[in-house]
N, C-alpha and C positions, 0 to 999 in steps of 0.2 A: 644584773639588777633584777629584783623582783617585778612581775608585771602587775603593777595595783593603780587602785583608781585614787586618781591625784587626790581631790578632794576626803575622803574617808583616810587614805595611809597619810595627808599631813595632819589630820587633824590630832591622830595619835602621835606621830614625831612633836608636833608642838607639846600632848600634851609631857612627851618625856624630855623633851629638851629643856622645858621650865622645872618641870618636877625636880632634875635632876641638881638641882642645886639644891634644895633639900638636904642636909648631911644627917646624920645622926641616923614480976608478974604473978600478980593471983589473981587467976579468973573469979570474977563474983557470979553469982547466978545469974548463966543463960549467956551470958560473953562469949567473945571466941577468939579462940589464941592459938597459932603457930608454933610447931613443933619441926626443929629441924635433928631428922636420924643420923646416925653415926655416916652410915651409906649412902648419905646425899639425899634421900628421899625427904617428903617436906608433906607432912599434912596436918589439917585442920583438928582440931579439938572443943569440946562447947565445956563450962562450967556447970557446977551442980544443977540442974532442974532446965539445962538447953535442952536439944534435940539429939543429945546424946552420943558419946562415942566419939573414935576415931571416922573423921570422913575420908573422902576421898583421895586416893595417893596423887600427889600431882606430878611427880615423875612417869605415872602410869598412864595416864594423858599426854605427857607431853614428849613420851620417847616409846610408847609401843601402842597406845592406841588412836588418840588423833593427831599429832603432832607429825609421823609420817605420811598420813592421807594429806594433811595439808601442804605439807613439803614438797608433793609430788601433783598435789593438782595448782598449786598456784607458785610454785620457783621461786619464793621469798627471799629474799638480799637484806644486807642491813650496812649500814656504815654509818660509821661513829660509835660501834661498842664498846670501845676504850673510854670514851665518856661517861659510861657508867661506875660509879667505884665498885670495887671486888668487895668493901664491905660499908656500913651506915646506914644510915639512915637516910633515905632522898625520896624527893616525890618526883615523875616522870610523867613532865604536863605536856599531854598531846592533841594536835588536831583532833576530829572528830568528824568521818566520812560514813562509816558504817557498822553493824553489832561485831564485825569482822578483826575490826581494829582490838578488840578485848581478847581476842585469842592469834593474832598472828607477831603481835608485840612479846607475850610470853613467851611463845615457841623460842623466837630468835633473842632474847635476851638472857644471858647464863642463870641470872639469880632471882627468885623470888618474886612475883608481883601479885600484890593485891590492888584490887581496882575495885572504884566505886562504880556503882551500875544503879540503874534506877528502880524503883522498888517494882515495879509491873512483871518483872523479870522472876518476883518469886511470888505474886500472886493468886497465877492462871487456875482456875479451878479443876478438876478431876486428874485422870492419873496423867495425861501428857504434861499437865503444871504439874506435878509433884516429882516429877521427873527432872523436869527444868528446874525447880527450885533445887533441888539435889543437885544437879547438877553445875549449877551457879555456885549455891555455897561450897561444893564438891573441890574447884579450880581458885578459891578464893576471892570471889564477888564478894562485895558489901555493898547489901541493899539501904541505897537511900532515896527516902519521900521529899519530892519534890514540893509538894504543898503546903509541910507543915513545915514549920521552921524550928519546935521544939526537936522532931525527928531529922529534918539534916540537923542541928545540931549534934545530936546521939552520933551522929553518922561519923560528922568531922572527929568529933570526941574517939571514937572508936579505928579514924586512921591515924588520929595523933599516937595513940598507943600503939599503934605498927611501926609507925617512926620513930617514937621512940624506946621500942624493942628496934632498933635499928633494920626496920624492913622496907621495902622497896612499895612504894605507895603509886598506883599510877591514878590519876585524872585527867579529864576532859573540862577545860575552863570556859568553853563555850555555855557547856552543861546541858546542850542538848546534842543531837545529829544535826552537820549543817546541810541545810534543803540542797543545795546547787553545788555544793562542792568548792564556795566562798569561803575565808576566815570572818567568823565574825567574832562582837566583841567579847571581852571576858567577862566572869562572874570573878568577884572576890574571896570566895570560897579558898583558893588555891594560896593564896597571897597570906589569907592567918594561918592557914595550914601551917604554912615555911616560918613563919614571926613566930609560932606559940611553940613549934619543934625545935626553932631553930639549926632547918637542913636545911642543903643547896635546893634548885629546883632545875629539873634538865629538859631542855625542849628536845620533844618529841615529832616527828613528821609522818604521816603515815602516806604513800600514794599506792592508788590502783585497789583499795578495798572498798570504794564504793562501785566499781566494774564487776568486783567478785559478790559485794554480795548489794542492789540495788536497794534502798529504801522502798520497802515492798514485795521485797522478792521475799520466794520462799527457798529455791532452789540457788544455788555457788554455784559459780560461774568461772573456769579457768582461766585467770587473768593475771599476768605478774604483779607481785605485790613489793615495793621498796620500803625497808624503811630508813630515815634521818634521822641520827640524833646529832644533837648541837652541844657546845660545854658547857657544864655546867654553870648559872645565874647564883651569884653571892649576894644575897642581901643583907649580911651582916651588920650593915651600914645602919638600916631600920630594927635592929630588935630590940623589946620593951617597947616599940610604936603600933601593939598589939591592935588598940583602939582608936585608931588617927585612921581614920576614913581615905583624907587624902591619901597619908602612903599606901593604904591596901589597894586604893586603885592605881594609886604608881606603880605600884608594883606588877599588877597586872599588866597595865600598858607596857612593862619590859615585856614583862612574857610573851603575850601576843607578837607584839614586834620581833622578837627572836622569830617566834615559831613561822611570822609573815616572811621573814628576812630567810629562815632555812626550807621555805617550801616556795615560795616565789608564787604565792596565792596571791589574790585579789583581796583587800582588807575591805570590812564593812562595819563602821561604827552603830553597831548594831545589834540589839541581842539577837540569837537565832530563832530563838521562842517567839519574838516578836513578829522576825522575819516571817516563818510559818504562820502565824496567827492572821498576817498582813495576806498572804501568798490564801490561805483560804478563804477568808472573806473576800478577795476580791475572786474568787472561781463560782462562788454563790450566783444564781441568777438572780436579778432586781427583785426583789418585792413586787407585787402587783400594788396597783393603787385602784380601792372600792370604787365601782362603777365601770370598771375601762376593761376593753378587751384586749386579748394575749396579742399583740402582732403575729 
C-alpha cells in the first residue's frame, strides 16, 4: 500500500469513485517535425523560415555521447517497458523530481520521446543559452510558456501533432518540479492531450533523480536512478468530452492516482506551483512595521 496522507489521497479516491460513474505532414513555416532514417537514427527538422536544417542526431546522444556517461554514473533500471507500445501514438505522463527525469526516461526507453519543457530552457542569453537551446531542441524538447495561455496552447497543438504522427509524447502533470519530493495535484493539460488525440496515457515513475541532480544543483551526483512504468490508462470512455471540465479533471485524478498508487508517494491536493509559492513566502522575514525596532 502506498504511504500517503489520509486526508489529501481520499479526497482524490472520492473524487474518482464518484466521477467514475460517469460513462460516455507538411511542416508550415518554422514548425518542427521528426524524421525517422532507414538505420534507426531519428532527428529533428524545422519548415521553411525555422532555424534550419537537420538538428541534432539523437541516436548520437543517446548511445555514444551522453547516454553511456549516464549509464555508468547513475546504474539506471527500468521495469514495465513492455508497457510501452513498440508503435502509436501515447503520451508517458510522469512524476516530476528533477531536470534529470528529461534525459534518464529517454536513455532507457527504446522509442522516441518528445517532451515538453519549459520555455526558460531556451531563453538563457549569450553563448552557454544558445548552447542549451541547441541542445534542448537538439534531444527533442518542446518549449512551452507557462504564462501565456495562447503559447501553451501552440505548445499542446504542436504535441498533438507528435501524436498524431504516432510519436511518443512525454509530460509532467504536475507541470512544475515537486519541492519535497511529494505528488502533487495535476494540471489538465495531459487529460485534452489524450481526448483531442485520442491515445492511451501510461504512468510514468521516476525515483532517485532528485538525489542525482538536487533542485539547485549544478553538479550530478552518483545515485541510482529507477524507473516505473505502469499500463497503460484507456480513456476511450470520455472522447468527444473534449470540453466538459468535469471529465478533464476526472481524468486527471485517474492519472495522478496511478502514478500515487505505482510510486507509493505521499499525495498532496495541491498544485506544486502553489506549494512553492506557499514554501517561499513563508521563508521571507516579517515586514518591519514603521516606528518599531528590529528585535
Amino acid at each position: 500500500m502506498p504511504s500517503v496522507v489520509g486526508g489529501a489521497a481520499g479526497v482524490l479516491r472520492f473524487r474518482l469513485i464518484h466521477r467514475a460513474m460517469v460513462t460516455r505532414t507538411t511542416l508550415g513555416r518554422g514548425e518542427v517535425g521528426v524524421v525517422d532514417n532507414p538505420d534507426g537514427s531519428v532527428v529533428w527538422v524545422r519548415g521553411r523560415g525555422g532555424r534550419g536544417g537537420v538538428y541534432v542526431l539523437y541516436w548520437v546522444l543517446k548511445f555514444v555521447l551522453l547516454g553511456p556517461l549516464l549509464r555508468l554514473w547513475c546504474r539506471p533500471t527500468i521495469e514495465g517497458a513492455e508497457n510501452v507500445p513498440e508503435r502509436g501514438g501515447a503520451i508517458l505522463a510522469s512524476n516530476h523530481l528533477a531536470v534529470a527525469d528529461s534525459f534518464f526516461l529517454p536513455l532507457l526507453v527504446r522509442r522516441r520521446i518528445a517532451f515538453m519543457a519549459k520555455r526558460e530552457y531556451f531563453t538563457q542569453p549569450g553563448v552557454i543559452g544558445w548552447l542549451k537551446k541547441e541542445f534542448f531542441y537538439g534531444v527533442g524538447q518542446v518549449p512551452v510558456d507557462r504564462g501565456s495561455g495562447s503559447a501553451a496552447r501552440a505548445a499542446l497543438d504542436t504535441a498533438n501533432r507528435l501524436l498524431r504522427e504516432e510519436r511518443l509524447v512525454g509530460i509532467y502533470p504536475e507541470g512544475t518540479r515537486s519541492p519535497d519530493g511529494r505528488l502533487f495535484k495535476g494540471k489538465t493539460g495531459v487529460a485534452r492531450m489524450a481526448l483531442e488525440t485520442e491515445v492511451p496515457v501510461i504512468p510514468v515513475v521516476m525515483v532517485g533523480t532528485d538525489r542525482v541532480n538536487p533542485i539547485g544543483s549544478r553538479m550530478w551526483r552518483p545515485t541510482k536512478v529507477r524507473i516505473l512504468i505502469g499500463e497503460p490508462l484507456d480513456f476511450s470512455r470520455y472522447y468527444g468530452m473534449t470540453n466538459d471540465r468535469f471529465i478533464l479533471r476526472s481524468m486527471t485524478d485517474e492519472i495522478m492516482y496511478a502514478l500515487m498508487e505505482l510510486s507509493g508517494a505521499v499525495y498532496v491536493d495541491m498544485y506544486a506551483a502553489k506549494a512553492k509559492e506557499d514554501a517561499a513566502r513563508a521563508a521571507r522575514p516579517p515586514a518591519r512595521v514603521p516606528g518599531t525596532r528590529a528585535s
